[in-house]
N, C-alpha and C positions, 0 to 999 in steps of 0.2 A: 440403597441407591437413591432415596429421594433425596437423599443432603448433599449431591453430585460425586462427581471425580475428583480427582488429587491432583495437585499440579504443580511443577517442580519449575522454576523461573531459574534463569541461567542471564546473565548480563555481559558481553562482551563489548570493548571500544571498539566501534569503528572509524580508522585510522588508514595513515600510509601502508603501517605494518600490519594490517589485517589478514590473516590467513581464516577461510572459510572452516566451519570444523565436518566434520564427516556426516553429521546431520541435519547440515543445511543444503537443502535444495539449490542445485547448482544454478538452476534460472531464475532464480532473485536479483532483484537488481545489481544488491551491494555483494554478493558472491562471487556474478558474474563480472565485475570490474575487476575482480582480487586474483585473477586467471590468467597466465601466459608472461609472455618477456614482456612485457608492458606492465605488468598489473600495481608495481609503485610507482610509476607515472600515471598511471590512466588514478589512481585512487590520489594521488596528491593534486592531480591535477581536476578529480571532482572538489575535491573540499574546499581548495582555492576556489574555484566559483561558487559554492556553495556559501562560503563567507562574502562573497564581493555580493551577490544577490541581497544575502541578508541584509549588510548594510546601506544598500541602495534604497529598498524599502524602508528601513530605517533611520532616516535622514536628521531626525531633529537633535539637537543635542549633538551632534556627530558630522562637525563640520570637513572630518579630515577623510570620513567614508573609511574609518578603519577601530570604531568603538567595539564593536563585536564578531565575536566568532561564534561556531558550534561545537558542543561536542554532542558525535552522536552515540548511543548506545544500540547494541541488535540485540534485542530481548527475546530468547530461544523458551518455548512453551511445549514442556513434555507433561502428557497425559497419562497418569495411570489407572484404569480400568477395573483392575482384578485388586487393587490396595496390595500388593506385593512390592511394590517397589521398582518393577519395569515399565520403565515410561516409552512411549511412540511420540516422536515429536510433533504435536500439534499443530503448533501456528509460530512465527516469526513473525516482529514487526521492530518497528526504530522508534526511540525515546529522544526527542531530542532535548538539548539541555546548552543555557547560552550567558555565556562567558560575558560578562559588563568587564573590559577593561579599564573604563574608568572610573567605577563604583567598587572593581575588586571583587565583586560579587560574581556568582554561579547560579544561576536563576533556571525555573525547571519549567520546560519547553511542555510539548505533548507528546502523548505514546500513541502508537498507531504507526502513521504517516504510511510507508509500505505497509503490505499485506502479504504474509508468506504462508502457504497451507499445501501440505499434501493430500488434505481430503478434495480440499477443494481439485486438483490435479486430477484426482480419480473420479467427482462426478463430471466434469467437464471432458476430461480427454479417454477416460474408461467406459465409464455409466452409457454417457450421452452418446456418446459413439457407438457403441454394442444395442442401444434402445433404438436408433435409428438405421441398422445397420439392415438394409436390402428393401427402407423404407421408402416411399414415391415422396412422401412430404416429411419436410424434418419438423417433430415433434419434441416437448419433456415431457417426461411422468409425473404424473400430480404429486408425487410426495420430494420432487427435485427441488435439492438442499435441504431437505426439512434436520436431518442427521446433523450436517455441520452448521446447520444455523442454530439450534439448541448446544451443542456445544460449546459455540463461542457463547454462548450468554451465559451458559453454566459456568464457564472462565471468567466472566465480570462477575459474576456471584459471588465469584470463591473468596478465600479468605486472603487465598494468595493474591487476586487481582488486587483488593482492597487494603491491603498492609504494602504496596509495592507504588500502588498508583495514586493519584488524589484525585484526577477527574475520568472523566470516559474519553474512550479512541476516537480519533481522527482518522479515516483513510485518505488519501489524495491517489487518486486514477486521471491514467489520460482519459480524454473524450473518443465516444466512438465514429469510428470513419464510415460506418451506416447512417449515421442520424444527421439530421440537419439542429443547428442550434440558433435560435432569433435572441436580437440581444436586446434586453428590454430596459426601462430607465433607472434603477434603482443601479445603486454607486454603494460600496462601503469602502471605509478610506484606504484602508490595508488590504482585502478579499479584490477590489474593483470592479469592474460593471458586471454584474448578474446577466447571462445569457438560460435559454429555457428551452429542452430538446421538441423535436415534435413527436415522439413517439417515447413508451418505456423500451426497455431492453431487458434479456436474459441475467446480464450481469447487474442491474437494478434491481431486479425480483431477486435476485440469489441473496446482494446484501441486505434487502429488506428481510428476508428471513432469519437474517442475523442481526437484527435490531435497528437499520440502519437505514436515516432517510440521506436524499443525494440533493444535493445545488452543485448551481457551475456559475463561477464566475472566473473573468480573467483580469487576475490584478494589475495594476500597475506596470506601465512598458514592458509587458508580457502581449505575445501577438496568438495568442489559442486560451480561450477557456481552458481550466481544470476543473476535475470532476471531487467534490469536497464531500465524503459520505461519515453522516454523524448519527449521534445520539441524542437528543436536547436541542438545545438554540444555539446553532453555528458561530452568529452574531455575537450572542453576550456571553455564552459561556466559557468563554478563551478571551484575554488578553491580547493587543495588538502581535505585542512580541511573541505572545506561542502560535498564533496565526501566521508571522514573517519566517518563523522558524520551519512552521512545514511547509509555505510556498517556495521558499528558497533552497529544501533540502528536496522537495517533490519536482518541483519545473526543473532542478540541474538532471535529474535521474531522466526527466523526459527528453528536455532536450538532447541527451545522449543516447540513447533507447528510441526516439520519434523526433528527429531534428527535422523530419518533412512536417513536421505540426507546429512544433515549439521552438526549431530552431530558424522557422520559415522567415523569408527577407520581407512580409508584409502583414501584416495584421487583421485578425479577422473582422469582418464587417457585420454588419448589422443584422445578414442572413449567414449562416458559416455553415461549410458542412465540411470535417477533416478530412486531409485525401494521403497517404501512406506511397502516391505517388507523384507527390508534388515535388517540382525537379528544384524549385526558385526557393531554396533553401541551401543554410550553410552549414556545414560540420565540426564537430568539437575536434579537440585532437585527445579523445579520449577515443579509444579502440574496445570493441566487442564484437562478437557473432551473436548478429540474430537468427539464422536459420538454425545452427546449433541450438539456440534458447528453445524455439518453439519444437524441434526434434523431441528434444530432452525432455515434455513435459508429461507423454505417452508414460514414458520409463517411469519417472516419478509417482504417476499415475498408478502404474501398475506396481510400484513399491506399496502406496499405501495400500492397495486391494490384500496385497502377501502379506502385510505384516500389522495391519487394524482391521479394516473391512472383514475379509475372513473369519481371522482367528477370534474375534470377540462378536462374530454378526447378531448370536442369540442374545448375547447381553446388551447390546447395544438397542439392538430392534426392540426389548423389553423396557430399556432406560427411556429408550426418545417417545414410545406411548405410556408412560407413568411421567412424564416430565410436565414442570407445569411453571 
């Protein structure tokens, strides 16, 4: 057990013609779009702004604002436990990857960008709920996320992260609508003005458990910070373009998911604090249920309890105190 777990990488296009497969969490971003009489309009009509994004940030060379496109990949991460060959699906995230059609070239973006976990689902809407459950003050328990933060690093460990990937993940999160953000003077040309919360958060401690420090900055005629959680130096270790590649595949997903923050008619100011009830905002004509989404995340939740948590608790509890 100290050499870790097994891990089976799965690569699927996401596309027009995307159909979600049976072990993807229905409240994922790119799932959620792939759902109902809508879901090849709502999904052609992400990518289209997802390519017009791109090339707005990437202006030089590309006088005609149509040099590049995306293609993105959903990289499905099943875990096996017992070395039998029954995998639990890990983690979900997007690869993206960007088409130079002037150079003819396919150029390799970053992995990460979303974030898909059904553990994570069960400490948040199982664990955390049941811990607090008939309590006067809401608390976590000292060892919250310690499980799924050691698993994802045993997944950058593995042989399989490393024969698949060449650098470490990127996440991109919205900003939260508890915190306030101040924007301070540092500028990077592609990332744009660095903003700095006043307080940590749950979901900062949960990704620091999994390796991962947070910046916000809101790039370029973008009107909300985003929330950039990495490994290394944000700054140097990325290329402009795998940088434009996940603000342009992450800001489209928000501002259809949070168009009260990202899709707002005015720009955040110098003091910001997100509001989920901001009316002076405009709409994609991309269609989804959010009440559905966050319904759905209990059920989830309670999938991974039935079919990981459970059935492997003693091995698991054994792995994560021998883990180093």
């Amino acid at each position: 057990m100290s050499n870790g777990f097994s891990y089976t990488l799965k690569r699927v296009i996401f596309d027009e013609d995307y159909t979600p497969s049976d072990a993807t969490r229905v409240t994922t971003n790119f799932a959620n779009l792939a759902r109902g009489e809508q879901r090849k309009a709502n999904l052609r009509s992400a990518l289209r702004m997802i390519d017009r994004r791109f090339n707005a940030l990437a202006p030089w060379d590309n006088s005609r604002g149509d040099r590049y496109s995306l293609e993105l990949e959903i990289i499905s991460v099943d875990i096996d436990v017992e070395g039998n060959g029954h995998g639990f699906p890990s983690i979900e995230i997007l690869k993206t990857n960007i088409i130079d059609h002037k150079t003819n070239k396919r150029i390799e973006g970053i992995v990460g960008n979303n974030f898909s976990s059904y553990v994570r689902d069960y400490d948040f809407s199982v664990l955390l709920r049941e811990y607090n459950a008939g309590q006067k003050k809401f608390s976590i328990p000292d060892d919250f996320g310690e499980l799924h933060g050691k698993l994802f690093k045993d997944f950058l460990k593995s042989d399989t992260y490393k024969e698949n990937f060449s650098k470490l993940p990127v996440v991109c999160l919205s900003v939260s609508d508890t915190k306030t953000y101040h924007r301070t003077e540092n500028q990077h040309p592609v990332l744009g003005v660095e903003y700095t919360p006043n307080e940590t958060s749950l979901t900062e401690q949960y990704f620091r458990k999994m390796g991962f420090d947070v910046r916000y900055f809101m790039p370029p005629d973008s009107v909300a910070p985003l929330a950039f959680y990495f490994i290394g130096d944000l700054l140097t270790d990325y290329t402009n373009l795998e940088l434009i590649s996940t603000i342009s595949t992450m800001e489209t997903f928000q501002k259809i998911y949070r168009p009260e923050i990202y899709n707002a008619n005015s720009a955040a100011g110098y003091e910001y604090q997100p509001d989920l009830t901001h009316s002076d905002h405009s709409l994609t004509q991309v269609v989804y249920d959010r009440d559905e989404r966050s319904q759905l995340a209990i059920k989830q939740g309670k999938f991974a309890e039935e079919h990981f948590i459970k059935p492997y608790q003693k091995i698991l509890e054994q792995w994560s105190a021998d883990f180093a």
